[in-house]
C-alpha positions in Angstrom: -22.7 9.4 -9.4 -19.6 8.1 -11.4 -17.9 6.3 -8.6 -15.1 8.5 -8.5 -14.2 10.6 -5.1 -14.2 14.2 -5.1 -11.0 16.1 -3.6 -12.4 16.8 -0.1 -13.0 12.9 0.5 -9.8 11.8 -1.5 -7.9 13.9 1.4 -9.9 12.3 4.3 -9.6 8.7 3.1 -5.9 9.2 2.5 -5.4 11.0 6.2 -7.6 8.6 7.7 -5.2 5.6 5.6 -2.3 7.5 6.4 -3.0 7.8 10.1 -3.7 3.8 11.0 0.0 3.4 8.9 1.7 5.4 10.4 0.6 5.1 14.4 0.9 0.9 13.3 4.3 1.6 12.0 5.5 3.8 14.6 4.2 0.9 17.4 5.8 -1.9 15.5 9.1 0.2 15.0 9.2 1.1 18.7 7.9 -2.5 20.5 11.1 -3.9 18.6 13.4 -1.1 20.7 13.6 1.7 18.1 14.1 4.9 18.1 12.2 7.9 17.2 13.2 11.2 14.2 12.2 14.3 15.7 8.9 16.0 15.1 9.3 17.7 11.8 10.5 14.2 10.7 7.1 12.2 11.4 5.4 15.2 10.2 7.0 14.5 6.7 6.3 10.9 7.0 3.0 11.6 7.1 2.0 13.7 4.6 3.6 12.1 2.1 2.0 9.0 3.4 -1.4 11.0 2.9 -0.5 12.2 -0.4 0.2 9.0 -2.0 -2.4 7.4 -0.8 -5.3 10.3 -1.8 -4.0 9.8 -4.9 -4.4 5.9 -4.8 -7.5 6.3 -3.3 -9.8 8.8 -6.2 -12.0 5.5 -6.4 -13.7 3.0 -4.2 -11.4 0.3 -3.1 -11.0 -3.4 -3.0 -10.4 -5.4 0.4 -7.3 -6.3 -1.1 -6.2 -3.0 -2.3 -6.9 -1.6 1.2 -5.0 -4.6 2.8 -2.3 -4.3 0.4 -2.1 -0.3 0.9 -1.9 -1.2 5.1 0.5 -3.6 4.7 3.2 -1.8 1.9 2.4 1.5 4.0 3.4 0.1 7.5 6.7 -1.5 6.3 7.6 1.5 4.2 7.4 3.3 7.4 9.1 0.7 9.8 11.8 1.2 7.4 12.4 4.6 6.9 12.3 4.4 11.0 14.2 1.9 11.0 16.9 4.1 8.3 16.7 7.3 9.7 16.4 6.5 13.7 17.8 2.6 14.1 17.1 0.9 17.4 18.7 1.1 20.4 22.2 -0.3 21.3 23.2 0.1 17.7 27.1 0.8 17.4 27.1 4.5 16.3 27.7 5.6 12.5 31.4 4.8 11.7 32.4 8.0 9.6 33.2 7.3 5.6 36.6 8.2 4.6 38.0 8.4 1.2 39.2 5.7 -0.7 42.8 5.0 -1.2 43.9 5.6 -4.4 44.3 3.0 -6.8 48.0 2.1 -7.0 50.1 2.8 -10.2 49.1 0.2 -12.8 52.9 -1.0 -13.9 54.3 -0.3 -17.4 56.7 -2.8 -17.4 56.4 -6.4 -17.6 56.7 -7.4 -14.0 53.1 -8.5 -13.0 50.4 -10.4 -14.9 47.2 -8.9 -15.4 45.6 -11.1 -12.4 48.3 -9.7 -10.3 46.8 -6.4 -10.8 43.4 -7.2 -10.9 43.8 -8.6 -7.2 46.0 -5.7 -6.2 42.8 -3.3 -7.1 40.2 -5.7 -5.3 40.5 -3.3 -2.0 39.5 -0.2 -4.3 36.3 -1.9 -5.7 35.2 -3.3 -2.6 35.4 0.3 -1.0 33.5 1.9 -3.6 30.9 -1.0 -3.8 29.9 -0.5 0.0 26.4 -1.0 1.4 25.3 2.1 3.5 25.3 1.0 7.1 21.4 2.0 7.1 20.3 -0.4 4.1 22.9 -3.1 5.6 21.2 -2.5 9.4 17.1 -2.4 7.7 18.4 -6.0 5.9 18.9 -7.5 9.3 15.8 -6.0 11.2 13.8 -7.7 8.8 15.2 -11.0 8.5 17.2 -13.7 10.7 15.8 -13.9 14.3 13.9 -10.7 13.9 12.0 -12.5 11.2 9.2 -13.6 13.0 8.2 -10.6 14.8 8.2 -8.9 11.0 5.8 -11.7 10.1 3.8 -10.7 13.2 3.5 -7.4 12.6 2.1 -7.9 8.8 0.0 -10.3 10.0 -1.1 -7.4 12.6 -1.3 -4.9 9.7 -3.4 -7.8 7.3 -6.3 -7.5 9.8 -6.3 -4.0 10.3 -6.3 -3.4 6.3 -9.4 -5.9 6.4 -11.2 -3.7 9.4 -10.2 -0.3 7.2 -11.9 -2.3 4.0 -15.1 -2.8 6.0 -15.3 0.7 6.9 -14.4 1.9 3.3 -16.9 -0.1 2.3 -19.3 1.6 4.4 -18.4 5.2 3.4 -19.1 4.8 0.2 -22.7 3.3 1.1 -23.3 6.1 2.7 -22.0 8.3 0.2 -24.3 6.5 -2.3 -26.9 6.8 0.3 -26.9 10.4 0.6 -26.6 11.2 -3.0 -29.5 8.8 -4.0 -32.0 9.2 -1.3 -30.7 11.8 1.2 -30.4 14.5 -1.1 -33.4 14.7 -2.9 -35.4 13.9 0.2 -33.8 17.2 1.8 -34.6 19.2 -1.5 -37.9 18.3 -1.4 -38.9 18.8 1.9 -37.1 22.4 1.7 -39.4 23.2 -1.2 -42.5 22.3 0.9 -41.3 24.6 3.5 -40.4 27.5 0.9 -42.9 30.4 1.8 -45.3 31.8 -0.7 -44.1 34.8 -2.9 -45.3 38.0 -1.7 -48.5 39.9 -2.9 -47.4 42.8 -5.1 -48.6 45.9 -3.4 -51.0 47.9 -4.6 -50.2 52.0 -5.4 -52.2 54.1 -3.2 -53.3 56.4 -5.9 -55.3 53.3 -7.3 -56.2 52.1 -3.8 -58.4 54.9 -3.4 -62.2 54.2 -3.4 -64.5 56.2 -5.4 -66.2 59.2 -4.7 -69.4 58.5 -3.1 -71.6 59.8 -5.9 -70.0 58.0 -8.3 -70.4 54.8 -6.5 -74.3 55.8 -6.7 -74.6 56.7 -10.1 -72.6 53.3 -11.1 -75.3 51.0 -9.6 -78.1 52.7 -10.2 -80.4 51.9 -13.8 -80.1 54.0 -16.8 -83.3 53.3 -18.7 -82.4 55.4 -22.5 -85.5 55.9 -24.6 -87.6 59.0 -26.3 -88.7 61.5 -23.4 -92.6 60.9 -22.0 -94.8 63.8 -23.4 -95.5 66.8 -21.4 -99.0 67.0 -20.5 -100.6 70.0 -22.3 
């Protein structure tokens, strides 16, 4: 055994990993009033969450891997919940409109170059805009909704730890099996393997003898000169 996980448990610790995130997320996101995608939306969530983390996962982990994993998984989920969905009582998307174009730069002399550095401040700025949905994640996780963030890592800290003792114990078991288990079962299913067959015998040669034969086979020959007839 090399220590390293075969496909079929690579998927089940990363759907297993992918599971506690993403129901821990999803709690988090809505205790702090948020709102849900549709179906198809925390279906995507969670396969890619079970993706990257069955690749993450082709060996046995550390505690602080696993915590680490827990912890980066949930907020990468609060977030794109947080992105996609907001909360409730958030103003409603403001639609984008096109910037203004930039006013004629003057040929003449009129104007220094501040001037016209100021008079295309507006243009910048518009172009330089934070999305409403990074600008809205920034303030979920900090100011007064700071602490309840710190809460739920903490929260996600201890279940990381709880997943660490469990991953700790597959792969004792795995060990287990493939040390011990294994060769016990093989053996005991070679005990219990039943005896090859007798190869049967042709009935031409199954035949007995004649019973003459059989006579004249045990009985004495005693070769020597014949005994004189008497005269």
């Amino acid at each position: 055994m090399n220590g390293t996980a075969g496909p079929l448990l690579r998927q089940v610790r990363g759907a297993v990993l992918a599971f506690v995130v993403m129901s821990t997320g999803v709690v988090a996101h809505v205790t702090a009033d948020g709102l849900l995608p549709s179906i198809p939306g925390l279906v995507a969530i969670y396969v890619g969450c079970a993706v990257g983390f069955s690749w993450l996962l082709s060996r046995p982990a550390t505690a602080t891997r696993i915590v680490l994993l827990t912890i980066g998984g949930q907020t990468l989920v609060h977030a794109v919940l947080t992105m996609s969905s907001g909360h409730v009582g958030d103003a409603p998307a403001t639609s984008t409109t096109a910037a203004p174009p930039p006013p004629p730069v003057p040929t003449g002399t009129s104007g220094s170059l501040m001037e016209q550095y100021e008079a295309s401040r507006p243009q910048v700025d518009a172009q330089l805009a934070v999305p409403e949905g990074v600008q809205h994640l920034f303030h979920d996780m900090t100011g007064a909704h700071a602490p309840m963030m710190a809460l739920h890592l903490a929260a996600a800290a201890v279940v990381g730890l709880w997943l660490a003792v469990g991953e700790r114990a597959l792969w004792t078991l795995v060990a287990l099996a493939a040390t011990v288990v294994i060769p016990a079962l093989g053996a005991l299913l070679a005990g219990l393997r039943l005896p090859a067959p007798t190869p049967a015998v042709p009935a031409a040669l199954a035949r007995s003898a004649p019973a003459h034969l059989s006579a004249l086979a045990r009985s004495v020959v005693r070769r020597g000169p014949p005994a004189l007839l008497p005269t």
